[in-house]
ZAMARGU-4260 file (C-alpha; in steps of 0.2 Angstrom, whole numbers, plus 5000, padded with zeros to 4 digits):
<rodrens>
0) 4706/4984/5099 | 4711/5004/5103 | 4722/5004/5115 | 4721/5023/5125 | 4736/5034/5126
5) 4740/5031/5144 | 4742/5014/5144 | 4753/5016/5129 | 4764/5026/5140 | 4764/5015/5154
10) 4768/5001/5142 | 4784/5011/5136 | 4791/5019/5154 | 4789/5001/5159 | 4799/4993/5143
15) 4814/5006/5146 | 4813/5006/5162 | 4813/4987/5164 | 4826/4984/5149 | 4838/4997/5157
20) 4839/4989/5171 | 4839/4971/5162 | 4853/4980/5155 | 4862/4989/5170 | 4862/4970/5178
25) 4869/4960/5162 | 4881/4974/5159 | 4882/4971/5142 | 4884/4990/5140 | 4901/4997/5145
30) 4900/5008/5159 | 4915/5018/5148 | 4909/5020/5130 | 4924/5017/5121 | 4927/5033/5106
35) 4918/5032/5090 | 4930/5028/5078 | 4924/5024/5062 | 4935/5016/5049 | 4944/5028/5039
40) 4951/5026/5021 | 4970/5026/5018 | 4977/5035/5001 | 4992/5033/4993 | 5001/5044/4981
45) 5016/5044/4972 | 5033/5056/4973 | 5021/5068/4963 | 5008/5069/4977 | 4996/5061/4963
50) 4984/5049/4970 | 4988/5030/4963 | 4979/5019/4977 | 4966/5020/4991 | 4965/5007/5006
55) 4950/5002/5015 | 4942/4987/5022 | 4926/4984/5018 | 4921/5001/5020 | 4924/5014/5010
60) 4923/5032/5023 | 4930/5048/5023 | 4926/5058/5037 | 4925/5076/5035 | 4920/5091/5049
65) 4905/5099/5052 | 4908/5114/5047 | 4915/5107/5029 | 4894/5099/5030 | 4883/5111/5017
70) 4869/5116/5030 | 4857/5110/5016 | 4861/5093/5020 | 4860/5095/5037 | 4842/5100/5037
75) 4838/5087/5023 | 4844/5073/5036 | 4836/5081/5051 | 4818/5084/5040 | 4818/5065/5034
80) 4825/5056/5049 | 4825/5068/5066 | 4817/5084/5066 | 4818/5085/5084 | 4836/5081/5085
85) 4841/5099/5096 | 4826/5096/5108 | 4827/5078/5115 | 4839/5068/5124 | 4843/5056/5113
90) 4826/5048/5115 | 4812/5057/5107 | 4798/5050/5117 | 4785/5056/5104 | 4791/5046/5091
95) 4795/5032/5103 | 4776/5031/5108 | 4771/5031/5088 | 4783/5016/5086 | 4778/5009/5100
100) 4759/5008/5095 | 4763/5004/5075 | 4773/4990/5083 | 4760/4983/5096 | 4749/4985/5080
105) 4759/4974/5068 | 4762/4962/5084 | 4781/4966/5078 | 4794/4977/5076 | 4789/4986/5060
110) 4792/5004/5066 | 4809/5009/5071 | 4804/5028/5079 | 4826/5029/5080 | 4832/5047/5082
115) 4848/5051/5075 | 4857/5048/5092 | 4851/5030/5093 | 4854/5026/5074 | 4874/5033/5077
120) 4874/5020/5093 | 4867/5005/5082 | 4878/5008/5068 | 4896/5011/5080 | 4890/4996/5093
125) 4876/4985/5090 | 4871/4974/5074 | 4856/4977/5063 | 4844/4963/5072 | 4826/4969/5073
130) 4822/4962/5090 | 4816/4973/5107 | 4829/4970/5116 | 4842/4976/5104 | 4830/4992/5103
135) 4832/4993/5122 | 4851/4991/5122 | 4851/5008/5105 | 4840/5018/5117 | 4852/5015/5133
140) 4867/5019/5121 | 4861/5034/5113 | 4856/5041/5132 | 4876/5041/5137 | 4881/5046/5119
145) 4871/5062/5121 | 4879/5065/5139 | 4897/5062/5131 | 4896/5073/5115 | 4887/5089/5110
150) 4873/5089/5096 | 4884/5096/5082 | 4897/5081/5086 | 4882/5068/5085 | 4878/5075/5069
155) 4895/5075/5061 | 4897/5057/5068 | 4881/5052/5062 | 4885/5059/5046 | 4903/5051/5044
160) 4895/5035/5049 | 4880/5031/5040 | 4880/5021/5022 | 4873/5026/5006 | 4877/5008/4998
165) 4890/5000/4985 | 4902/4998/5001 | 4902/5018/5002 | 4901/5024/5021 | 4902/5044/5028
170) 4895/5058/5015 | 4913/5064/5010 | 4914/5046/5001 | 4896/5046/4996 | 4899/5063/4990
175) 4915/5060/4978 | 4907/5042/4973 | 4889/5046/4964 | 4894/5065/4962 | 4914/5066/4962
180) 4912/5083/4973 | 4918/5086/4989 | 4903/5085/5001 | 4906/5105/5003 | 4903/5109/4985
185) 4885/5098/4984 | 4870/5111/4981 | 4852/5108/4985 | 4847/5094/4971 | 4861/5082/4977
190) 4862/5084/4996 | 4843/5080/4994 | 4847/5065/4983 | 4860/5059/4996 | 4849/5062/5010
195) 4836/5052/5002 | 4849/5034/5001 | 4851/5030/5017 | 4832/5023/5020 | 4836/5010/5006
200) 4853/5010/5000 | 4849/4996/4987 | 4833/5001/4984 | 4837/5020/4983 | 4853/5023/4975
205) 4854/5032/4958 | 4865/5020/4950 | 4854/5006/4954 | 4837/5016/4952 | 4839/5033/4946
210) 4817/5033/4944 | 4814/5026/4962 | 4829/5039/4969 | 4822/5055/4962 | 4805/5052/4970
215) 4815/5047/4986 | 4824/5064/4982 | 4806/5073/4979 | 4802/5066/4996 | 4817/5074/5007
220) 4813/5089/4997 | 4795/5091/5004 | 4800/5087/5021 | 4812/5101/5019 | 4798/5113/5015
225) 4786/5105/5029 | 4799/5109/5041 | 4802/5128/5034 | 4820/5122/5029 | 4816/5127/5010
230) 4801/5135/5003 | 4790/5125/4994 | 4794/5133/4978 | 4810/5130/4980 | 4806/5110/4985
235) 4795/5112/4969 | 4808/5118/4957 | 4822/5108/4964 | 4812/5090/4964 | 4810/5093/4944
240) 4831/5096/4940 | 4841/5081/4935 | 4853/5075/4945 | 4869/5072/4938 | 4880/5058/4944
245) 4897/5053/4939 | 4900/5034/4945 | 4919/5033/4951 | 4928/5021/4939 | 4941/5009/4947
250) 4958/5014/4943 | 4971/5007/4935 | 4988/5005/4941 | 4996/4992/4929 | 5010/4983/4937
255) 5010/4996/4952 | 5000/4985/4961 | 5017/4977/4964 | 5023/4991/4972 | 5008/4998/4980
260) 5004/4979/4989 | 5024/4983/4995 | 5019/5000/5000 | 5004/4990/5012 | 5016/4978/5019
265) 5028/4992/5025 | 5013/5002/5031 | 5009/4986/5041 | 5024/4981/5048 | 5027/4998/5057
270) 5004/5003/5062 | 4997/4985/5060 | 4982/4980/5051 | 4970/4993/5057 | 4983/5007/5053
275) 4983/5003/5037 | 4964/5001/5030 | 4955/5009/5047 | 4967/5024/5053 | 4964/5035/5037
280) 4982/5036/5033 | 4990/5049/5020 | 5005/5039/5012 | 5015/5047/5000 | 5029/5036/4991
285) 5044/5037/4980 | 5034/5028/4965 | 5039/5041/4950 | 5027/5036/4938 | 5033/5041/4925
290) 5049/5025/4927 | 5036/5016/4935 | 5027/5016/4915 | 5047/5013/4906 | 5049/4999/4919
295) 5033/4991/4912 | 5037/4994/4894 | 5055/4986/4896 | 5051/4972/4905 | 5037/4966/4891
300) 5055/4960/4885 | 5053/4945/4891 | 5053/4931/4882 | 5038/4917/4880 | 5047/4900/4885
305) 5034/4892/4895 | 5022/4892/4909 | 5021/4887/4927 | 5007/4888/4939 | 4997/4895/4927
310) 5010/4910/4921 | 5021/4913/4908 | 5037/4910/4909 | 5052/4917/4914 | 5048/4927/4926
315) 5058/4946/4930 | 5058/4956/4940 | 5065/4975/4941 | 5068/4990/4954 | 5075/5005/4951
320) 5082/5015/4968 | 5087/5035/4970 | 5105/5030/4977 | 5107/5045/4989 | 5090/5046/4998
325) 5086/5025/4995 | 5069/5029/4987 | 5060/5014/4977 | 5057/5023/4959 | 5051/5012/4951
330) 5047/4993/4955 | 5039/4977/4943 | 5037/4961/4954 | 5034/4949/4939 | 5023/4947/4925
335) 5003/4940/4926 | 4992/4940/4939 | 4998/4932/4954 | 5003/4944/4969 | 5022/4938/4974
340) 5031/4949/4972 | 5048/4945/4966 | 5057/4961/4967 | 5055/4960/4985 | 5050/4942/4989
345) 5061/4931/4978 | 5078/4925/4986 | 5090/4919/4970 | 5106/4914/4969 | 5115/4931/4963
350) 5129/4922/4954 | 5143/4935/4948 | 5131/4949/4953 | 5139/4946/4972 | 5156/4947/4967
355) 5156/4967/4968 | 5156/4964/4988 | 5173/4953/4987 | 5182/4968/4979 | 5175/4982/4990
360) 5181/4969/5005 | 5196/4969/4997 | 5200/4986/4992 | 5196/4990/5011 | 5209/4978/5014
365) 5221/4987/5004 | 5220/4981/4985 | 5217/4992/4973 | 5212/4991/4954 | 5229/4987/4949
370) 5233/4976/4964 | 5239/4959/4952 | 5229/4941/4956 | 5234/4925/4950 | 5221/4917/4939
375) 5228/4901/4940 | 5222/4882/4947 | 5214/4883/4964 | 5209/4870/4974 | 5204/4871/4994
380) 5192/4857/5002 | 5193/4846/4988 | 5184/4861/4978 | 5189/4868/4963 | 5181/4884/4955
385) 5181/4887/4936 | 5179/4901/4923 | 5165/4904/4914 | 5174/4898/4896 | 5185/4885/4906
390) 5201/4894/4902 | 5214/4901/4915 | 5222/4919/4912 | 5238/4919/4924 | 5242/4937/4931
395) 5229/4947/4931 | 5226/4964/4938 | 5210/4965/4951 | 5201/4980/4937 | 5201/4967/4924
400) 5196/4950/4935 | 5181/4960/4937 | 5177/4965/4922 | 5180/4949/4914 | 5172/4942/4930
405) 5185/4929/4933 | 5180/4914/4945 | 5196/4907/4952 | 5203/4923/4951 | 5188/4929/4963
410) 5189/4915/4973 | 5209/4918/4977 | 5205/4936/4983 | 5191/4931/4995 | 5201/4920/5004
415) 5217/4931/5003 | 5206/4940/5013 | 5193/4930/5022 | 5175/4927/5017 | 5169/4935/5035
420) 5175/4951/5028 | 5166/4949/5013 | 5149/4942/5021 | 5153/4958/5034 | 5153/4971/5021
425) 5136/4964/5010 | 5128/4964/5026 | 5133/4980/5030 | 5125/4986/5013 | 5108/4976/5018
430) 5109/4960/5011 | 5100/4950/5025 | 5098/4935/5018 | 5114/4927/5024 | 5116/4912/5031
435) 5131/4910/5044 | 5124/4896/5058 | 5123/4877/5054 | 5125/4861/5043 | 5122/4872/5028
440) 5128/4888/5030 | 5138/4904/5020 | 5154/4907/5027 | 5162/4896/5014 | 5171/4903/4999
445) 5158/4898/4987 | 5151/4913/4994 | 5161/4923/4986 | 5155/4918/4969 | 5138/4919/4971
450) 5131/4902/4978 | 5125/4906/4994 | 5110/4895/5003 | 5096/4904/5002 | 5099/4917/4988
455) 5096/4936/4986 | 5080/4946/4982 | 5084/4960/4969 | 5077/4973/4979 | 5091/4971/4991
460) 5104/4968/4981 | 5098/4983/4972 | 5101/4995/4986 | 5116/4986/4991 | 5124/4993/4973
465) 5116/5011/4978 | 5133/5011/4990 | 5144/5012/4975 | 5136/5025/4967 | 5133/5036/4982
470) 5151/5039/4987 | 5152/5024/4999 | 5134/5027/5009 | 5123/5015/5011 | 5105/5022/5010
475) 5091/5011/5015 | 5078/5007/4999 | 5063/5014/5006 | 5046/5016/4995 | 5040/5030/5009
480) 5043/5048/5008 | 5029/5053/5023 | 5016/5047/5030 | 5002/5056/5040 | 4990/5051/5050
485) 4970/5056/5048 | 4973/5074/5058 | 4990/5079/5046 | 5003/5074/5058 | 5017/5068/5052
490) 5023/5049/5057 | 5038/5048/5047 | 5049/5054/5034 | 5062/5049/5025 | 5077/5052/5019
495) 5083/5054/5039 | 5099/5051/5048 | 5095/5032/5055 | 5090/5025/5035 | 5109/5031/5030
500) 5128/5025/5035 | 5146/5026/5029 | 5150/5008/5024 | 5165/5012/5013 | 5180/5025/5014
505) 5175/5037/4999 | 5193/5031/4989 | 5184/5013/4991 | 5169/5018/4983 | 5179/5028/4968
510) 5191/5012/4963 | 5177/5003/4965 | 5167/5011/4954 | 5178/5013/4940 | 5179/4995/4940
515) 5163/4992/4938 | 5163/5007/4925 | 5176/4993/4914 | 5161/4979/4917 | 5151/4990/4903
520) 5165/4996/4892 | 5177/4982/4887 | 5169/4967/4901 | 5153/4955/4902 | 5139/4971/4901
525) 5142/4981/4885 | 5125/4980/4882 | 5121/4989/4895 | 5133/5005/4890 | 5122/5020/4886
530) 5137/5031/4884 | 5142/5044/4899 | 5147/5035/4916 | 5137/5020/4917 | 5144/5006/4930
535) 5135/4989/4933 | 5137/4969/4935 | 5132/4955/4927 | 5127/4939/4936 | 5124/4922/4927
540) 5120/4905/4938 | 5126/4888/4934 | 5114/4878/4922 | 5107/4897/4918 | 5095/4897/4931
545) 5095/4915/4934 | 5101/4930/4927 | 5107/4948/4932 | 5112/4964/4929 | 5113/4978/4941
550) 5118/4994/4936 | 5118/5013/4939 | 5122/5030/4934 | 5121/5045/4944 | 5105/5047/4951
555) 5097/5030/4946 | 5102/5013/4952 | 5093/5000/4942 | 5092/4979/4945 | 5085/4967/4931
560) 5083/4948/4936 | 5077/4935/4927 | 5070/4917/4930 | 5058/4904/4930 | 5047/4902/4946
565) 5051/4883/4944 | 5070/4885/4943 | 5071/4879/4926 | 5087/4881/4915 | 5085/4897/4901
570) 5096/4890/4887 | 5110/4902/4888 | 5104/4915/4893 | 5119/4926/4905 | 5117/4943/4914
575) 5126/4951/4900 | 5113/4947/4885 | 5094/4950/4890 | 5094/4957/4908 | 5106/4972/4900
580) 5097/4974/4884 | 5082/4978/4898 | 5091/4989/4908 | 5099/4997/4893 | 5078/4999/4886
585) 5074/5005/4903 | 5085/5020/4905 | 5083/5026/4888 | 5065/5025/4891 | 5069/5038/4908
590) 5078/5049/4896 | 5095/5043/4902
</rodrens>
């Protein structure tokens, strides 16, 4: 049965018309559109501006302006999918009416008839569903996206929005993916090719069916010349060159990915979920490669006792901080495949690596390196501390109870002094982890020694130490140096005023760090001593749970912990044995 061409119109006025107003009265269309905003990839680069990371959800989309759009690949879109874009209002009622009859023909919706327009509001609002209703709804919506925005920002839209398969949305991506160009350097032969994808982006993609793509390929190229785009010669010559595609390889970070994942977390933190893998961020980080590769290397150190949850053990972690701006060099998080991150996850007990904060307390108090202290019996609370090799030393100057990192000794200065001191001044150099409220809390002066409730992550106790090498200031660790949003505006940047304070008078900071300066060259981390000024702690837990040392020369403030996820004893092993040798490894391996 022919149906004539009138009652094929009538039959479409009345389907708008009814299923506007079915619409209108439902109001499942906002009288407000909100923005077209589509989701936008997020990179990351390193203090180089080197790319190391890009963040998306599940689309992969760069958008890119119309005017960076090769006209080529304009027309090749407009010739295979809207070659009445400029003249209809969103609707082009002739292709509606040949839809419309192949449709009433198949007794289904087998013809789509979409313009541009209506495939830019499916693909923003609607789902995929094949039904008349949902056609009615793309109509409606491409009628008030036409009256909101001019054709060439339809276009660019359109163009940013539509997929070209393997998780890659927006021609910039498509672009860099099968031809690693950027969308304006494509000539004729691949903006055809990318043209032809979007019909079938399984079924057409080169790198799923390079034979089936060029003859899709051939196809946008004749409709080019139909159209007067491209003479046919040109479509002639042009449908016979090969097409030359470079498939984007994933890239690899190695142990990075402990950084970079802490690189997300910040970014989320501070612009939420969205900010991160939809707002097309720019994030350029401290990470120097170059110690991120040394840190890597040193940390393959690590001995093979045994495994836990699946991963060899013991576990380390290392961070290296620039002390007078806070920035994260360099950053391993553990060793295997899991995602915690121990540099700036795991809370452990710090041991003798805490002690460093007793003396700057005191030394603000009025000690200084010589100041004598009485290693001798203690007992407070029924408690009584011990040294490491269960000996007493008598009177000792306070330069040598730390290099020698004498318990009791310790332990008399902090309470000469008062523990609240001491947990005031590591707090004031950002350790957080402090516990001063109930049954089992830190203000005790076990404190002093290390054996605090919940422990220390080495990140933070990292940058604590950056406060002795900087002259007294404490300079937040940050991995960020800028971030920009997706039109170049700047967010943040660092190093600024509010991520730096004075914690110590300067005098404190020197004395102090001449102390630590005796640590590795006559006390517990000779090991570590690479000659020059080099300053540093070790830190050893009871039963040898864990083990530290922390650090620093100059310009490089560098934390090695190691441990067993399950808490498990390591022999013998102390702070001034393989967590030195490791940072010893480590800053030869910077060229310290």
């Amino acid at each position: 049965m022919k149906l004539s061409t009138g009652l094929i119109i009538a039959l479409i006025v009345m389907g708008i018309g009814g299923g506007c107003g079915f619409l209108v009265a439902s109001a499942n269309i906002p009288s407000n559109l909100p923005d077209i905003q589509p989701a936008l990839t997020s990179h990351i680069y390193d203090i180089k501006g080197n790319e190391i990371a890009v963040v998306h959800a599940e689309e992969d989309r760069e958008p890119v302006k119309s005017e960076e759009i090769p006209e080529n690949l304009k027309k090749a879109f407009l010739a295979t999918e809207d070659v009445r874009f400029y003249q209809h209002i969103g609707i082009d009622y002739r292709g509606v009416m040949r839809a419309m009859w192949e449709n009433i023909s198949h007794r289904e919706v087998a013809e789509g008839g979409s313009t541009i327009t209506q495939q830019l509001a499916r693909n923003a609002y609607l789902n995929q569903e094949r039904t008349f209703s949902r056609k009615i709804q793309e109509m409606f919506l491409a009628l008030k996206i036409e009256h909101r925005h001019t054709k060439e920002e339809i276009l660019e839209m359109y163009l940013n929005q539509i997929y070209f398969g393997r998780g890659v949305y927006g021609i910039q991506a498509a672009s860099k993916y099968y031809f690693n160009k950027n969308v304006k350097d494509l000539d004729l032969n691949e903006c055809a090719m990318l043209a032809g994808i979007p019909k079938s982006p399984n079924h057409y993609s080169p790198l799923n069916n390079l034979e089936e793509a060029q003859k899709r390929k051939a196809v946008v190229l004749q409709q080019m010349a139909k159209y007067g785009f491209i003479s046919s010669s040109t479509a002639q010559k042009t449908a016979k060159q090969e097409i030359h595609l470079v498939q984007s390889a994933p890239r690899e970070v190695g142990d990075a990915h402990y950084f970079i994942d802490y690189v997300k977390q910040t970014i989320i933190d501070k612009y939420g979920d969205d900010g991160l893998y939809k707002g097309g961020l720019k994030i350029y980080t401290t990470l120097d490669m170059d110690m991120q590769r040394a840190a890597e290397e040193a940390m393959k150190n690590l001995p093979e006792m045994n495994e836990a949850n699946g991963l060899k053990q013991p576990q380390g972690a290392l961070v290296a901080i620039e002390p007078h701006s806070g920035y994260i060099k360099a950053m391993v998080g553990g060793r295997g495949t899991d995602l915690f991150n121990r540099a700036a996850l795991a809370e452990r007990q710090p041991g003798s690596a805490f002690k460093p904060f007793v003396y700057a307390a005191a030394l603000e108090s009025g000690y200084t390196p010589d100041s004598i202290v009485a290693d001798t019996p203690f007992t407070k609370y029924g408690w009584n501390p011990q040294n490491y090799d269960r000996s007493f030393y008598g009177s000792v100057p306070l330069s040598s109870v730390c290099a020698q990192s004498l318990n009791v000794a310790t332990v008399r200065v902090a309470d000469d002094i008062g523990i609240d001191k001491v947990i005031k001044y590591a707090q004031d150099m950002g350790i957080s982890t402090l516990v001063l409220e109930g049954e089992r809390n830190d203000v005790n002066l076990s404190t002093a020694l290390g054996g605090i409730t919940r422990g220390v992550t080495p990140l933070e106790l990292t940058s604590a130490y950056c406060t002795f090498a900087n002259k007294g200031i404490y300079a937040k660790g940050t991995p960020i140096v800028k971030v920009l949003d997706k039109d170049g505006n700047v967010l943040e940047e660092y190093p600024n005023p509010a991520s730096s304070r004075r914690v110590l008078k300067e005098e404190t900071a020197a004395n102090l760090d001449s102390m630590l300066q005796g640590v590795v060259s006559h006390g517990t981390g000779t090991r570590a001593n690479i000659g020059g000024h080099v300053a540093g702690k070790t830190g050893t837990t009871s039963e040898y749970h864990d083990a530290w040392f922390v650090g620093y020369v100059s310009d490089l403030v560098v934390g090695v912990w190691i441990g067993t996820d399950d808490n498990q004893t390591m022999g013998t092993m102390t702070g001034g044995t393989l967590p030195a040798d490791i940072w010893r490894i480590f800053m030869k391996g910077t060229g310290h």
